[in-house]
C-alpha atoms as a printed R data frame, in Angstrom:
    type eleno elety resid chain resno       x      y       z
1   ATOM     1    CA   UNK     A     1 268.355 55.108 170.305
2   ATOM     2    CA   UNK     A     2 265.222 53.872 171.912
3   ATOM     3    CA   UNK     A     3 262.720 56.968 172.135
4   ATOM     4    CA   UNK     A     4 260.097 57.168 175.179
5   ATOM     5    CA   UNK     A     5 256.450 58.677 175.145
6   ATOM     6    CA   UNK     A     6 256.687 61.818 177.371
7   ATOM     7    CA   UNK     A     7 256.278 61.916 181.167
8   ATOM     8    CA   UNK     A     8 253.071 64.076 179.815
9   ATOM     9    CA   UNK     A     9 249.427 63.713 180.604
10  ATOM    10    CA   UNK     A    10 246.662 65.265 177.972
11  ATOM    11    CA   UNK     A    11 243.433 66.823 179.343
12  ATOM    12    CA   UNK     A    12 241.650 63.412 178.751
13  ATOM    13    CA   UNK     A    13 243.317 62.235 181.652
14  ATOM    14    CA   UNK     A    14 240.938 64.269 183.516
15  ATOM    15    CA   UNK     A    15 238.026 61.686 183.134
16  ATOM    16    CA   UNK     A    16 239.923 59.223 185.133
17  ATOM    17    CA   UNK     A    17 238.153 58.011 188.173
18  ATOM    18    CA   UNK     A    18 240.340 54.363 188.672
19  ATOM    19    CA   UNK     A    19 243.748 54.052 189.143
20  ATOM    20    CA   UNK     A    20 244.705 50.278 188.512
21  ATOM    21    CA   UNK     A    21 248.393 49.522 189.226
22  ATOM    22    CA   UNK     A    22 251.466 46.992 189.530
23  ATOM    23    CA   UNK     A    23 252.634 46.724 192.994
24  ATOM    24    CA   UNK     A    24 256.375 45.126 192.070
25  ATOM    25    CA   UNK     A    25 259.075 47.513 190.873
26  ATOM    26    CA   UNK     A    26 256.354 49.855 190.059
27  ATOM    27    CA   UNK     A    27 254.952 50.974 193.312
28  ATOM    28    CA   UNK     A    28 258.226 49.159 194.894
29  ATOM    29    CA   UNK     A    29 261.720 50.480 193.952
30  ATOM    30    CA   UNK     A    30 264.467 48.044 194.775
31  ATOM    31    CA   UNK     A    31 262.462 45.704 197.011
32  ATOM    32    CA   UNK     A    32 261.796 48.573 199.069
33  ATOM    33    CA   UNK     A    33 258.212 50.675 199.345
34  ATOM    34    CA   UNK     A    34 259.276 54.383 199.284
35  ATOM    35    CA   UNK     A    35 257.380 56.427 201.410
36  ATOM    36    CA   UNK     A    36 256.474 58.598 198.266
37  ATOM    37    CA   UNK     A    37 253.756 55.735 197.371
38  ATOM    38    CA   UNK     A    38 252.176 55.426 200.536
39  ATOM    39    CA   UNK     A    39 251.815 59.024 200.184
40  ATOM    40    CA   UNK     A    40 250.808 59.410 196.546
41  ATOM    41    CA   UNK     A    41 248.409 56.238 197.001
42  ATOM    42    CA   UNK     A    42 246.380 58.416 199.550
43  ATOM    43    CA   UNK     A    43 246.373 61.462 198.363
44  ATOM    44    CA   UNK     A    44 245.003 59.685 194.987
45  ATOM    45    CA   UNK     A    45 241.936 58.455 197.804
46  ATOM    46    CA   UNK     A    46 241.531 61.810 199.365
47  ATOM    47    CA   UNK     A    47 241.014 63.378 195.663
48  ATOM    48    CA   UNK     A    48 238.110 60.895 195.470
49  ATOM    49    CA   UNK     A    49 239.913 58.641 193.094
50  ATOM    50    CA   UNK     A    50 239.632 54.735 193.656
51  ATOM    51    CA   UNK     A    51 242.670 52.878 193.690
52  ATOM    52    CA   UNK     A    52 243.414 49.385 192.834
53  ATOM    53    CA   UNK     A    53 246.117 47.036 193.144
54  ATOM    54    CA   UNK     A    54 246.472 44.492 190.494
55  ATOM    55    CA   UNK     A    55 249.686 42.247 191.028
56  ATOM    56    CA   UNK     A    56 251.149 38.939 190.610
57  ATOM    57    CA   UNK     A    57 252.233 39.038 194.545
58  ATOM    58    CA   UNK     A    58 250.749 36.184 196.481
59  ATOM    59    CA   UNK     A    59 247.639 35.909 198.137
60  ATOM    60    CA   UNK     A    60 249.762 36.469 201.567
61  ATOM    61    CA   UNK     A    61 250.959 40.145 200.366
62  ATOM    62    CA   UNK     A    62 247.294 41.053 199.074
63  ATOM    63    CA   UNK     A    63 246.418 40.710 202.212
64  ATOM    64    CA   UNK     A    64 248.446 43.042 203.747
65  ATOM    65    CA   UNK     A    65 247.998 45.581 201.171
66  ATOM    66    CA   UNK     A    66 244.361 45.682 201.130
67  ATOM    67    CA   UNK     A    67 244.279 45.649 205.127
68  ATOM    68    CA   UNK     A    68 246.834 48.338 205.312
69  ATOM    69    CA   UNK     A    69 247.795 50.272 202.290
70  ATOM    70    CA   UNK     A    70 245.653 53.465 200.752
71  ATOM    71    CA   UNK     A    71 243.917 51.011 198.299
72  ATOM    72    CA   UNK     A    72 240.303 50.121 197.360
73  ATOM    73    CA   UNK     A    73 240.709 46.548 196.082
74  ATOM    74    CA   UNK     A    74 243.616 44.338 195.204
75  ATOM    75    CA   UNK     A    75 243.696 42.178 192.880
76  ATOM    76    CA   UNK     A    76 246.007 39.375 193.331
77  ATOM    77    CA   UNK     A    77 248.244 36.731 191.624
78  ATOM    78    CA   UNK     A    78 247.304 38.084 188.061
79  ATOM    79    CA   UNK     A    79 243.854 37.787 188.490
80  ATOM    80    CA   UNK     A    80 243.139 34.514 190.674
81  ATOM    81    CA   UNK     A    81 241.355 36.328 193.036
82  ATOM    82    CA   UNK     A    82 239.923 40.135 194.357
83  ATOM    83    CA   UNK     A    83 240.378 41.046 197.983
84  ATOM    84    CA   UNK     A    84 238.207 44.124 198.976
85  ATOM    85    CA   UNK     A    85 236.771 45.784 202.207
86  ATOM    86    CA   UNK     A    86 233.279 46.454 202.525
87  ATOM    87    CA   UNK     A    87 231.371 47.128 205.785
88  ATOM    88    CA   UNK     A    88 235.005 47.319 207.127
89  ATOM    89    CA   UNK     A    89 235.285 43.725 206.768
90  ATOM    90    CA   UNK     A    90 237.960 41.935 204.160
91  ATOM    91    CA   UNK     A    91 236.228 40.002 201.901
92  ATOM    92    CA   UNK     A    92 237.955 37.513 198.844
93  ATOM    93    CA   UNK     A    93 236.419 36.627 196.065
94  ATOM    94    CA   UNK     A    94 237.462 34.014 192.960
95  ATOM    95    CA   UNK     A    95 235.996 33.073 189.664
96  ATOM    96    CA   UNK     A    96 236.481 29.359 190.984
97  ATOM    97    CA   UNK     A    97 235.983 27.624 194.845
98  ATOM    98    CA   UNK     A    98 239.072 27.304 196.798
99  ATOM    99    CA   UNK     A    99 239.600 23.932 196.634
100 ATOM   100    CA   UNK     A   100 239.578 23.657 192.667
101 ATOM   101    CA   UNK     A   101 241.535 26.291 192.578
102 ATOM   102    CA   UNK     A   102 244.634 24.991 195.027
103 ATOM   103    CA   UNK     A   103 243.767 21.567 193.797
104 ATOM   104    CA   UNK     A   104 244.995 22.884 190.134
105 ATOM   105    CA   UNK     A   105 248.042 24.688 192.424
106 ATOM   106    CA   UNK     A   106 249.410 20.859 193.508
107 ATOM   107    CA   UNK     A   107 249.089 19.691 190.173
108 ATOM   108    CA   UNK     A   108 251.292 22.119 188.435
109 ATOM   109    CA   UNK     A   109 253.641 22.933 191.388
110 ATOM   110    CA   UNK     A   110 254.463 19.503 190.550
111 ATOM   111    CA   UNK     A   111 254.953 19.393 187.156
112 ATOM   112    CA   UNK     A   112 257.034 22.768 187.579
113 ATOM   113    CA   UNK     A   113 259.277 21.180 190.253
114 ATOM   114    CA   UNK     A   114 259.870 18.163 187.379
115 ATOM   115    CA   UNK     A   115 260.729 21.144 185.177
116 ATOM   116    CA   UNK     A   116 262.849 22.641 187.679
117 ATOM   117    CA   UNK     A   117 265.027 19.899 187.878
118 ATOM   118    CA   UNK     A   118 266.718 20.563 184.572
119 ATOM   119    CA   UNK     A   119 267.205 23.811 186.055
120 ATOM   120    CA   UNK     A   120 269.653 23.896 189.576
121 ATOM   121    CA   UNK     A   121 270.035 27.127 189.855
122 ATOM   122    CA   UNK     A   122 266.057 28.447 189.589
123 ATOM   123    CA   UNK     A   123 264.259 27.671 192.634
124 ATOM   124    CA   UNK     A   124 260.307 28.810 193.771
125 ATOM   125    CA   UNK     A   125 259.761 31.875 195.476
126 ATOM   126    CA   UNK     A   126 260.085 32.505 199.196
127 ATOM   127    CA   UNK     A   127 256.665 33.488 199.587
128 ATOM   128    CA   UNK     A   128 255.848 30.431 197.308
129 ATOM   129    CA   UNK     A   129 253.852 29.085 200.683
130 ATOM   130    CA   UNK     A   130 251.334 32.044 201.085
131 ATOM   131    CA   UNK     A   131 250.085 31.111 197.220
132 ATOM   132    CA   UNK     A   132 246.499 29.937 196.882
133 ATOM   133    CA   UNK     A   133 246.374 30.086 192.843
134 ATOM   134    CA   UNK     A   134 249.697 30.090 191.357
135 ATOM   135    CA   UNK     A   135 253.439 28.957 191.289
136 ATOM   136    CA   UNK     A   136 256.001 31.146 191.075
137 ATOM   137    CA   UNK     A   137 259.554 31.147 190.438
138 ATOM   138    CA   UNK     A   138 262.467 33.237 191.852
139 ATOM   139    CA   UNK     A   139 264.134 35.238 188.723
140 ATOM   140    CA   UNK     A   140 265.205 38.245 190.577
141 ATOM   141    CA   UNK     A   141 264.116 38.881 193.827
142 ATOM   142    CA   UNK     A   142 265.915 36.996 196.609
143 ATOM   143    CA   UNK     A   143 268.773 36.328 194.010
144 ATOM   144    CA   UNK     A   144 270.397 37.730 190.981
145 ATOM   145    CA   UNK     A   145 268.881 38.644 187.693
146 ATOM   146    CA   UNK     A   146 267.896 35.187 185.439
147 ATOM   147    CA   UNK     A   147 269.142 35.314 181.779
148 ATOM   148    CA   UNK     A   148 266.527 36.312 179.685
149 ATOM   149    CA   UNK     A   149 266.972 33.228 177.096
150 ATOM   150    CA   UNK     A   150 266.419 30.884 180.515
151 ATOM   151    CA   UNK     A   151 263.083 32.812 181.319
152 ATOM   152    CA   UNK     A   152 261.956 32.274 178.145
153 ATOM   153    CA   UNK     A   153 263.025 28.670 177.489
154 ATOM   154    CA   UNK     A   154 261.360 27.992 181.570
155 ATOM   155    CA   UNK     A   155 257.896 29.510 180.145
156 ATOM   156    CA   UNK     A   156 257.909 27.461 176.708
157 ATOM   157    CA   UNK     A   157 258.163 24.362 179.158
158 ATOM   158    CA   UNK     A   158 255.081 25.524 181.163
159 ATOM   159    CA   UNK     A   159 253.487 27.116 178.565
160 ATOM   160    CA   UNK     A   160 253.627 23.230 177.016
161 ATOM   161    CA   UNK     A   161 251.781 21.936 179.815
162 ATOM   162    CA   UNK     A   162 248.880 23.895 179.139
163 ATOM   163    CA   UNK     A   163 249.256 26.560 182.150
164 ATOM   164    CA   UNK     A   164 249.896 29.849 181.854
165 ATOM   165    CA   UNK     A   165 253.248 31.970 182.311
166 ATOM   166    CA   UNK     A   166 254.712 35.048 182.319
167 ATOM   167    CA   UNK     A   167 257.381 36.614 183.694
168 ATOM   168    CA   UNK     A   168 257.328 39.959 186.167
169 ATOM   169    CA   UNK     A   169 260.424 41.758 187.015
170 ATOM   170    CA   UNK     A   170 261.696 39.301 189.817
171 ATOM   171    CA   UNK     A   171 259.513 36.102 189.184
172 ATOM   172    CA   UNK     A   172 257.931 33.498 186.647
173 ATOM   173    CA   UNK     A   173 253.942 33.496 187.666
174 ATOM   174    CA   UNK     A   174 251.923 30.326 186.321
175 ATOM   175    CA   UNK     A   175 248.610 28.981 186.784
176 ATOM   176    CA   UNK     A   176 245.883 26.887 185.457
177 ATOM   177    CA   UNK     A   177 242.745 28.882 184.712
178 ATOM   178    CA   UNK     A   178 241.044 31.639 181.955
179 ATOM   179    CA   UNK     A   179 241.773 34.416 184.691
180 ATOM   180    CA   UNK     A   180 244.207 37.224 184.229
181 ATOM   181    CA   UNK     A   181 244.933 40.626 185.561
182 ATOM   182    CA   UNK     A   182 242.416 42.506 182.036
183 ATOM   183    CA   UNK     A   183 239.723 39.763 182.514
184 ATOM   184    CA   UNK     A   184 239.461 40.024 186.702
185 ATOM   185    CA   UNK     A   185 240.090 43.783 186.454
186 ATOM   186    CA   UNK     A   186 237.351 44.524 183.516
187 ATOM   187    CA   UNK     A   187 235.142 42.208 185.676
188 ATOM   188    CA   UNK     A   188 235.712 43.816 188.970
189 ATOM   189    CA   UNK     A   189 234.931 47.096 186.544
190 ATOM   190    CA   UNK     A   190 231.855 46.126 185.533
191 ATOM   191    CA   UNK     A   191 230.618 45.021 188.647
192 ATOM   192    CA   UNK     A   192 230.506 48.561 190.127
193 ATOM   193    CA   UNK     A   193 227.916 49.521 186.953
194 ATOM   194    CA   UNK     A   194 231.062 50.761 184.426
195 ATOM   195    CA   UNK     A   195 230.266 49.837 181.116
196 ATOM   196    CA   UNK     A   196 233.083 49.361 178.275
197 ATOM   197    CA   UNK     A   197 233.392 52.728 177.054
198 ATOM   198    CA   UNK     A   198 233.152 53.668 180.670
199 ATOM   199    CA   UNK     A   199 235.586 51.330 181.728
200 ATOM   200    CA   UNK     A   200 238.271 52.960 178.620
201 ATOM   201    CA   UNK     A   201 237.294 56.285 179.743
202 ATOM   202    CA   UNK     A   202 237.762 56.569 183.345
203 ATOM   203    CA   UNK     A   203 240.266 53.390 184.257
204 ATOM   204    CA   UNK     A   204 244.023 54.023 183.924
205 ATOM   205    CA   UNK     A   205 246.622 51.185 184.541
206 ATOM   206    CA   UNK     A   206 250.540 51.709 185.706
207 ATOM   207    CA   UNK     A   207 253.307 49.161 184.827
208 ATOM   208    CA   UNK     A   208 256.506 47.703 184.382
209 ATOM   209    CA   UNK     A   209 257.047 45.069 182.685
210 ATOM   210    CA   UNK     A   210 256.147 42.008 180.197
211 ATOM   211    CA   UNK     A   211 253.153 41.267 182.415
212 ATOM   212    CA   UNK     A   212 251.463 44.581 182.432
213 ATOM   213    CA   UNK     A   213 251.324 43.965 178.577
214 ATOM   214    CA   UNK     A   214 247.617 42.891 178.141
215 ATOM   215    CA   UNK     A   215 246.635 46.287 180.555
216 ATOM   216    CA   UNK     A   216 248.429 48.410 178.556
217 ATOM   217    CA   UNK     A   217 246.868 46.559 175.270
218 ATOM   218    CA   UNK     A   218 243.090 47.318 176.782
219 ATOM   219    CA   UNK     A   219 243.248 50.368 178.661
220 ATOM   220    CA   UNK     A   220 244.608 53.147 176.304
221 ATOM   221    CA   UNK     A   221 244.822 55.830 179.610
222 ATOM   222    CA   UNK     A   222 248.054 53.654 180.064
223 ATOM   223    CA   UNK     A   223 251.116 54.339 182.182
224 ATOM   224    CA   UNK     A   224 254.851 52.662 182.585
225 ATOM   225    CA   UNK     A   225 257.742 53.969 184.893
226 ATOM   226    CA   UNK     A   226 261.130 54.009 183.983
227 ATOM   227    CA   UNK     A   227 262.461 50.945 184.214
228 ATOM   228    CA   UNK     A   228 259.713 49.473 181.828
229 ATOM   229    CA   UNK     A   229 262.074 50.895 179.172
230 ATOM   230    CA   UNK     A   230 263.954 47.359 180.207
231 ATOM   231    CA   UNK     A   231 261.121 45.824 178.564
232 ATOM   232    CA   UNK     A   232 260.187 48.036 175.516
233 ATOM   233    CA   UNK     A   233 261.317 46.388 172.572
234 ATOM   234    CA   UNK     A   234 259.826 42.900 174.043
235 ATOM   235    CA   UNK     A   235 256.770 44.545 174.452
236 ATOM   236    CA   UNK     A   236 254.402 44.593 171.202
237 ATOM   237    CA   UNK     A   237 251.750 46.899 173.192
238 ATOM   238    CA   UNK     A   238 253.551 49.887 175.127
239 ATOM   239    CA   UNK     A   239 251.872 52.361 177.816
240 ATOM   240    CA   UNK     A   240 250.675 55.627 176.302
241 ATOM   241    CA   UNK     A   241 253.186 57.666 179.037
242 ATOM   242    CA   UNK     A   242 256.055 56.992 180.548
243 ATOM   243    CA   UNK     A   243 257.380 58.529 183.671
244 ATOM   244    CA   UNK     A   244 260.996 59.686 184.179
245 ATOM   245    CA   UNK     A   245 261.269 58.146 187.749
246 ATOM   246    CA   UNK     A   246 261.715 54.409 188.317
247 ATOM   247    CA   UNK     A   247 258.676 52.161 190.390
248 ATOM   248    CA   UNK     A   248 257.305 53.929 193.736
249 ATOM   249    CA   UNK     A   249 258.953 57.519 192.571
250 ATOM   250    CA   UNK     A   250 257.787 56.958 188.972
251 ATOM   251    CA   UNK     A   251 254.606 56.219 190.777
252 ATOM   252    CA   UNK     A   252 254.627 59.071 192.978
253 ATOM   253    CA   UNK     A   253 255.152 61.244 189.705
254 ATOM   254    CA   UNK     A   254 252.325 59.845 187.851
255 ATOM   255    CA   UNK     A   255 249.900 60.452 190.760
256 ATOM   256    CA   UNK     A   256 251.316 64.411 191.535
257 ATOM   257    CA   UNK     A   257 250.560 64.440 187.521
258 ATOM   258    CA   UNK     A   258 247.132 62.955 186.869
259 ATOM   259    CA   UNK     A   259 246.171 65.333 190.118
260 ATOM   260    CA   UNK     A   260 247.420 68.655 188.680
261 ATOM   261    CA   UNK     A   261 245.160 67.524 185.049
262 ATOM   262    CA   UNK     A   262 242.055 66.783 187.142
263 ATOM   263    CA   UNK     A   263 242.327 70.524 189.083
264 ATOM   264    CA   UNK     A   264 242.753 72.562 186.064
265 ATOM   265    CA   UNK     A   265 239.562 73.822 184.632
C-alpha cells in the first residue's frame, strides 16, 4: 500500500518567506476555487509572506489572478512569462519579445493540430485563444479523464518535434523555448536579491501533479495535496509533505500549517 509523507511541517519551515504554488487542482478543487484559498492566500499576505502563482493556465487567467487574487506575482504557462504589480500598475515580463514568442505558438499549434488528427477525440483547450506562449490540449477539464497510455503516446509525438510537453491534471501544455516553471521561478527569485541557498531556504512550492515535478526536485521545503497521490509512483521526485485535503482545502491546510510553525517561538 502506497505510504504518504505526513501532513507535518518541521521547525525549518519557519524560514519560509515565499510561497510558490499550482493554481489547477491544487488551489482549485473540482474546477471550482473554494473560498478557503482566497482566504488562506491572504492571510499568507497579511503574515508578511509573499505569494506566488506559478501555473500552466493561460496568459488570459494570469491575468485575472494577479489583478484580483491575494498574490504577489504569477507566473504563467509554465514559465513563458511573469505578470506582477508594481506602482499599482500590471506589468508582464518574458525571457523572449512577444512576437518570437507567439510566432513559435503558430508554428507548433500547427504541427500539434497535424498530430491531433490521429487523435478525434482530443481537442485544444477552451481557453486555447487567451495563450500567448503555449498550446494546450484538453485531457480533463471540459471533458472526461484521457487514458494515461494516450497522454503519454500525445507527448512522445510532441516531444519528437523538439517542443516541450507535459501533462497537468486536466491538460497537455507544450511550447518551444528553455523556460519552465524552476528556471522563471529561480529567476524571478533572484531578481529580488535571494541567492541559492537563500532561495532553498526561504521558497516553498505546492503541487499536484507530473508538472510540479522539477519544483519539487529543486525546492526541498516542498508540498503536494492529496490528490498528487494520483501521481506518486509516476513521479521520480515527490514533495517533502503531503496534505490530507485535496487542491484549494489541501491548500487551505498547508497555509493554517506553515502559519502555526512561523508563530511558535
Amino acid at each position: 500500500m502506497m505510504k504518504l509523507p505526513k501532513n507535518t511541517l518541521t521547525n525549518e519551515w519557519k524560514d519560509v518567506q515565499w510561497v510558490l504554488t499550482d493554481v489547477d487542482d491544487t488551489l482549485t478543487w473540482e474546477g471550482q476555487l473554494p473560498p478557503e484559498t482566497l482566504i488562506a492566500l491572504s492571510a499568507l499576505q497579511q503574515a508578511g509572506l509573499k505569494v506566488v502563482a506559478v501555473t500552466g493556465a493561460c496568459a488570459g487567467w494570469c491575468d485575472h489572478i494577479a489583478q484580483l487574487w491575494p498574490v504577489d506575482a504569477v507566473i504563467g504557462e509554465n514559465g513563458a512569462f511573469l505578470m506582477e504589480k508594481k506602482s499599482g500598475f500590471l506589468t508582464l515580463t518574458s525571457g523572449e519579445s512577444m512576437p518570437t514568442i507567439i510566432k513559435k505558438q503558430s508554428v507548433l499549434k500547427q504541427q500539434i493540430m497535424d498530430i491531433l488528427a490521429d487523435y478525434p477525440d482530443l481537442k485544444l483547450t477552451l481557453d486555447q485563444s487567451y495563450r500567448l506562449c503555449e498550446v494546450a490540449i484538453d485531457i480533463g477539464q471540459n471533458r472526461t479523464p484521457v487514458s494515461p497510455d494516450v497522454i503519454a503516446e500525445v507527448i512522445s509525438k510532441i516531444k519528437a518535434l523538439g517542443a516541450n510537453s507535459t501533462a497537468s491534471s486536466i491538460h497537455i501544455n507544450s511550447w518551444y523555448g528553455d523556460h519552465s516553471k524552476k528556471a522563471t521561478s529561480f529567476s524571478f527569485l533572484q531578481a529580488k536579491g535571494l541567492s541559492q541557498a537563500q532561495i532553498i531556504k526561504t521558497a516553498c512550492y505546492i503541487g499536484d501533479s507530473l508538472n510540479d515535478e522539477l519544483m519539487f526536485a529543486n525546492l526541498p521545503k516542498s508540498v503536494g495535496v492529496a490528490n498528487i497521490k494520483n501521481y506518486w509512483s509516476k513521479l521520480k521526485h515527490h514533495p517533502q509533505v503531503v496534505m490530507s485535503e485535496s487542491g484549494g482545502y489541501g491548500f487551505a491546510e498547508f497555509s493554517k500549517l506553515l502559519l502555526a510553525v512561523k508563530e511558535t517561538n
